[in-house]
C-alpha positions as CSV (number, residue, x, y, z in Angstrom):
1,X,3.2,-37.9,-37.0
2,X,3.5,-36.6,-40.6
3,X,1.6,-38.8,-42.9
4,X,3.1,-41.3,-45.4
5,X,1.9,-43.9,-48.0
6,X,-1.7,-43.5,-49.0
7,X,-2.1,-41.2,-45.9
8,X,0.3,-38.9,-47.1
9,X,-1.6,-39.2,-51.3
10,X,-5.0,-37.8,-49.6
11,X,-3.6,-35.1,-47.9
12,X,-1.2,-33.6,-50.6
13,X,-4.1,-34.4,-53.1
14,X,-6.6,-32.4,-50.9
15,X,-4.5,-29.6,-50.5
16,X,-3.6,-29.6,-54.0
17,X,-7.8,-29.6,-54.6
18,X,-8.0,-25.8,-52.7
19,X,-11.2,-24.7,-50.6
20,X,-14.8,-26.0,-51.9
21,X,-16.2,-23.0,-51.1
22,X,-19.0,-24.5,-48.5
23,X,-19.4,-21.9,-46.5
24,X,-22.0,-19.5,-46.0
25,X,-20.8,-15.6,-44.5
26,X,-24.8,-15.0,-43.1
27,X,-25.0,-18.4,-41.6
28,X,-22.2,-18.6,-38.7
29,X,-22.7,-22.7,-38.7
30,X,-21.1,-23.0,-41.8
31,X,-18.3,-20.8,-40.5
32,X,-14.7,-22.9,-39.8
33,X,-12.0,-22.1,-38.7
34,X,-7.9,-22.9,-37.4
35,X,-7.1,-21.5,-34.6
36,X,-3.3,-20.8,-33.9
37,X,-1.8,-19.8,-30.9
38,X,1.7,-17.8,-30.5
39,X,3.2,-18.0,-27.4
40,X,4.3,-14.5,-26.1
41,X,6.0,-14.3,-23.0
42,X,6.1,-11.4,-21.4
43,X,9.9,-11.6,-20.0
44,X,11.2,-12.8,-23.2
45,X,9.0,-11.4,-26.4
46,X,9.7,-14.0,-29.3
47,X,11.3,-12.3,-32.7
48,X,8.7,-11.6,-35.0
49,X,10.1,-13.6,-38.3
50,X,11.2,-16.8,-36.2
51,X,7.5,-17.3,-34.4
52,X,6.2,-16.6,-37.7
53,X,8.1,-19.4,-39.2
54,X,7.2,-21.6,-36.3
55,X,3.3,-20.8,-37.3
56,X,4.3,-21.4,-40.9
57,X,5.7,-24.9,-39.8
58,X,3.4,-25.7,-37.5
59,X,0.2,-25.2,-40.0
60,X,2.2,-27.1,-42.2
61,X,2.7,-29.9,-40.0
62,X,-0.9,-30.2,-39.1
63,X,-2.1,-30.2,-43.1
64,X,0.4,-33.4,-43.3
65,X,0.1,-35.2,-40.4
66,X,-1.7,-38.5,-40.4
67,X,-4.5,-38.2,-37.9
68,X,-6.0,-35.6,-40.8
69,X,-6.5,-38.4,-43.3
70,X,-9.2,-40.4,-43.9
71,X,-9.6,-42.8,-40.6
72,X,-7.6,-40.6,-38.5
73,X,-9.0,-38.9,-35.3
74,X,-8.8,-35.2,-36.8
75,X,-10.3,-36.0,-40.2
76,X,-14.0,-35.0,-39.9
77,X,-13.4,-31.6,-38.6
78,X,-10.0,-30.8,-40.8
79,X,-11.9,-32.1,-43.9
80,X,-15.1,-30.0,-42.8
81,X,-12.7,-27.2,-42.7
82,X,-11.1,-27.8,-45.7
83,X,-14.8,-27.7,-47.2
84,X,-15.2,-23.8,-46.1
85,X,-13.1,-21.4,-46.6
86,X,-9.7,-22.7,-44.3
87,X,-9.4,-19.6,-41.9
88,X,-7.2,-19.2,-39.7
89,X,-7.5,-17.1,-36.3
90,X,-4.3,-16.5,-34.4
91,X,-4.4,-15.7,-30.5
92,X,-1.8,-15.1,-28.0
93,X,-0.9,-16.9,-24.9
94,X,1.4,-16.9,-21.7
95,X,2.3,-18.6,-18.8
96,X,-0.9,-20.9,-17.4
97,X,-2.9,-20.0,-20.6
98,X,-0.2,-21.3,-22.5
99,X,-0.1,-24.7,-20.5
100,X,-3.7,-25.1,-20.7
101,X,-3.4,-24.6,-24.8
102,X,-0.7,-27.4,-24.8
103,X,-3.7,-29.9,-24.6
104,X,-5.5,-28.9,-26.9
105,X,-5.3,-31.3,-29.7
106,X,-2.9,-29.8,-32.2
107,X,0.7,-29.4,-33.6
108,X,3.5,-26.9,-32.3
109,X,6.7,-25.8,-33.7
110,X,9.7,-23.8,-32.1
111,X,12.0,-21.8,-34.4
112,X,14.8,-20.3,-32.6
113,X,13.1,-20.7,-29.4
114,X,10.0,-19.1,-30.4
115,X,6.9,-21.6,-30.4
116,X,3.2,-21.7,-32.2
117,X,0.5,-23.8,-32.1
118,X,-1.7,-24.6,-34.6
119,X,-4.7,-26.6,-33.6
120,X,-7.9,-28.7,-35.0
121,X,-10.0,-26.5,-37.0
122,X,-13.9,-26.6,-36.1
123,X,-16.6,-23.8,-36.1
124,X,-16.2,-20.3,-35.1
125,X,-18.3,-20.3,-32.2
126,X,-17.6,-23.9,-31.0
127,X,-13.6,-23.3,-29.7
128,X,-12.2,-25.1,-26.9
129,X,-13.1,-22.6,-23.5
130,X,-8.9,-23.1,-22.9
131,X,-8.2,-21.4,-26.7
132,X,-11.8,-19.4,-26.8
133,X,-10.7,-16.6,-23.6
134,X,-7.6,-15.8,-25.7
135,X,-6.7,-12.6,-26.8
136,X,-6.7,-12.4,-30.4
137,X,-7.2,-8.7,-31.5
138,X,-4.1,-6.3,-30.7
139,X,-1.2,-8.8,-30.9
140,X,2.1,-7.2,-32.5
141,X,6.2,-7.8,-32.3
142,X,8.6,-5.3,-33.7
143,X,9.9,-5.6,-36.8
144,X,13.4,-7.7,-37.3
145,X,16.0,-8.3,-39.6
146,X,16.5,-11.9,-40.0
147,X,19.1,-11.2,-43.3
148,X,18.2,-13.7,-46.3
149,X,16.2,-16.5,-47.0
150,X,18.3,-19.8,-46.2
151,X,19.0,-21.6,-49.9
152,X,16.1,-24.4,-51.4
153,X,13.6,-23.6,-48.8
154,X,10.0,-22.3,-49.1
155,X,9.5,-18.6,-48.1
156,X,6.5,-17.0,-47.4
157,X,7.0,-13.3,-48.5
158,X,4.9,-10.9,-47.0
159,X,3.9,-7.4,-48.4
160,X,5.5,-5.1,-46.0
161,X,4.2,-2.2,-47.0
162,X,1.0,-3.4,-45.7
163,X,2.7,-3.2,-42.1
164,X,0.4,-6.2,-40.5
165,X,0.3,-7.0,-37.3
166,X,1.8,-9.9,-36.2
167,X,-1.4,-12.1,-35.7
168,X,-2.6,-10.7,-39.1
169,X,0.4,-12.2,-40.6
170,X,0.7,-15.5,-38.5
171,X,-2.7,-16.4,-40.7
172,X,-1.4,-14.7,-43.9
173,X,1.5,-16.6,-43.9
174,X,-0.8,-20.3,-42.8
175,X,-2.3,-19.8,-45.7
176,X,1.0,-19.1,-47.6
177,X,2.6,-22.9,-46.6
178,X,-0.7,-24.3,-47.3
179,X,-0.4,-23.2,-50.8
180,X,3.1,-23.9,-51.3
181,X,3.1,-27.8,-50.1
182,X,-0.5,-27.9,-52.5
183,X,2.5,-26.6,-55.5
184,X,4.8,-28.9,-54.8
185,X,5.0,-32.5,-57.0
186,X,5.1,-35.5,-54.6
187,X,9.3,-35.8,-54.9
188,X,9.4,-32.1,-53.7
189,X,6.8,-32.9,-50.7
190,X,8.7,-35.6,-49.8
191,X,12.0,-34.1,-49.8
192,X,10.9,-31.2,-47.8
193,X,9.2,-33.6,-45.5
194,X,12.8,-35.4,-45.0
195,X,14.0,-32.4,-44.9
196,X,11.6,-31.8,-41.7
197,X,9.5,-29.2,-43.3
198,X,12.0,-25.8,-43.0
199,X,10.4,-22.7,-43.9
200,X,11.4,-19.1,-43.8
201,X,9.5,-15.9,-43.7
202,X,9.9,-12.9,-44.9
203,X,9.2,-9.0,-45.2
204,X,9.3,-8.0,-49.1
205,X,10.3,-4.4,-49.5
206,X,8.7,-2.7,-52.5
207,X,11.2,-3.7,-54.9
208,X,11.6,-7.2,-53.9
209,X,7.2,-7.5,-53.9
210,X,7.3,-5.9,-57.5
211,X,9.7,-9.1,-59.0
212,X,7.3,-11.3,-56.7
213,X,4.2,-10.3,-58.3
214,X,5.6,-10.0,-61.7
215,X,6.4,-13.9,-60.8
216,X,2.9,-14.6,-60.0
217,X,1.7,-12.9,-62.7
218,X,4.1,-14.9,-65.4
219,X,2.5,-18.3,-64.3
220,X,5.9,-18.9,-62.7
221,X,5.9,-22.4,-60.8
222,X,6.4,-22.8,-57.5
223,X,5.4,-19.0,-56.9
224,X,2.1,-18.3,-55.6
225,X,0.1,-15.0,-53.6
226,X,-2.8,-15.5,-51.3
227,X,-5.4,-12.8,-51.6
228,X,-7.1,-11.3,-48.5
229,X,-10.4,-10.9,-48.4
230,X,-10.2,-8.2,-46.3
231,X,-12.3,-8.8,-42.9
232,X,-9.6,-7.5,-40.8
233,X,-6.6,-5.1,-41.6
234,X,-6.9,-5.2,-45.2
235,X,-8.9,-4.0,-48.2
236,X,-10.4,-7.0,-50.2
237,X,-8.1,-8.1,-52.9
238,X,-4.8,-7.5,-51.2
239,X,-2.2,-9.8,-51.6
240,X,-1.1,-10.0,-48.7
241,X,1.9,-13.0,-48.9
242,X,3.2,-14.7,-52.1
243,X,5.1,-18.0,-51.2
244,X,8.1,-19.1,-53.2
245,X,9.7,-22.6,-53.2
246,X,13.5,-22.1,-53.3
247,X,13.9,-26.1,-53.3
248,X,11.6,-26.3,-56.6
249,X,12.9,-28.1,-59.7
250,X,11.9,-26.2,-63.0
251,X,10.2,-28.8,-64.6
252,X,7.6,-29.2,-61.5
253,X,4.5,-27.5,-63.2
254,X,1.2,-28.5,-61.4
255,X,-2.1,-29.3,-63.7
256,X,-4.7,-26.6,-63.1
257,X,-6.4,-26.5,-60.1
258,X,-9.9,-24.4,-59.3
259,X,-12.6,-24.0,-56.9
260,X,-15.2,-21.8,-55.8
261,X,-14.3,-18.4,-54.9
262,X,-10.4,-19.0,-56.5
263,X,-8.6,-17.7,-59.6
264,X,-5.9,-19.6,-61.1
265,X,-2.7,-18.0,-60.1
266,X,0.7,-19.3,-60.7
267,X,2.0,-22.5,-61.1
268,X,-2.0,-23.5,-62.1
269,X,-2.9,-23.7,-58.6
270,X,-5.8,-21.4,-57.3
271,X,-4.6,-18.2,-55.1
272,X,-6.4,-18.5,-51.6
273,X,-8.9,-15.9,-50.8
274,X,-9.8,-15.3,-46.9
């Protein structure tokens, strides 16, 4: 159900727009959040970097699909959302659970047989009883080694030598596609859409994070990190993924973009802070 015409215009536009900031840390009200969900099996773990690109495609889906826009069923909470500071929570469900977080409304994505769902944001305390009794602290896969990046995709690099867990990164790199669709011009976005929104992710060793951040720093387009603000795992300020659009024509420079609580990173779009 991915969004198209004017549909499709509000939702790139209010991605492209970044968090307004309405959200108050003392006051839990105010507090919204996405929850995702990785299915983990117990007989079968998933790999680590395909279910991380299934939560990178299904976040992405859910940001485009129609029923977020103006008129649609999701719109008031995902706008609401929008408004604070977009978290994301990842949990981790099997078997019945799993079922039972099937109807939750949402979007799910299988890569390589792994499968996440990303689901309606709303306030913190306020989740759904069938997503709310899922584990979320404590979830972790081994590391892999998927080999490169597939050409003229967006990849969601993440720092390895902050050696996250997997949940940790699952809303690192949410945040990461969020940023990279905001980057792209409308041609881009609707290529990758008709493309049906691939995305690879990635584990950045040292030398490959150094040309990524000398990226961001240069203001190169289509490049992009997210910054951590450090509630779980992290200090504050990390940069914890930097997303990269393989499939990005040179000339596609976005006009500045700011918002509360942002600083203008690369391409002129704002680096998310969560």
């Amino acid at each position: 159900m991915i969004a198209s015409g004017a549909a499709l215009d509000w939702c790139h536009a209010r991605l492209r727009e970044g968090s307004a900031g309405a959200e108050d840390p003392d006051d839990r009200t105010t507090i919204r959040s996405m929850p995702i969900v990785l299915h983990l099996p117990r007989a079968e773990p998933p790999g680590r970097t395909p279910l991380l690109e299934a939560v990178a495609g299904a976040v992405a889906a859910l940001c485009l699909d129609e029923r977020v826009a103006p008129g649609g069923p999701w719109h008031p909470a995902y706008a609401a959302w929008l408004d604070a500071r977009m978290r994301k929570i990842a949990r981790r469900a099997r078997g019945a659970q799993w079922q039972a977080a099937l109807e939750v409304p949402g979007v799910t994505r299988e890569v390589a047989g792994c499968v996440a769902r990303a689901f309606v944001p709303g306030p913190v305390d306020e989740v759904d009883p069938r997503l709310g009794r899922l584990q979320i602290g404590g979830t972790d896969l081994d590391r892999d080694r998927p080999g490169p990046p597939p050409a003229g995709v967006p990849v969601i690099w993440i720092d390895g030598a902050l050696a996250m867990t997997v949940g940790k990164a699952a809303a690192q790199v949410g945040h990461g596609v969020m940023l990279s669709a905001a980057s792209m011009d409308r041609a881009r976005l609707d290529a990758w859409i008709a493309g049906g929104l691939p995305v690879a992710v990635r584990e950045a060793d040292p030398g490959r994070w150094g040309e990524l951040s000398g990226a961001v720093a240069a203001r190169v387009p289509g490049v992009v990190g997210v910054v951590d603000a450090g509630y779980t795992e992290v200090a504050p300020g990390s940069v914890t993924v930097i997303a990269e659009d393989g499939g990005r024509a040179a000339s596609g420079v976005a006009e500045p973009l700011e918002g509360p609580d942002h600083h203008v990173a690369v391409g002129g779009l704002p680096e998310r802070r969560q």
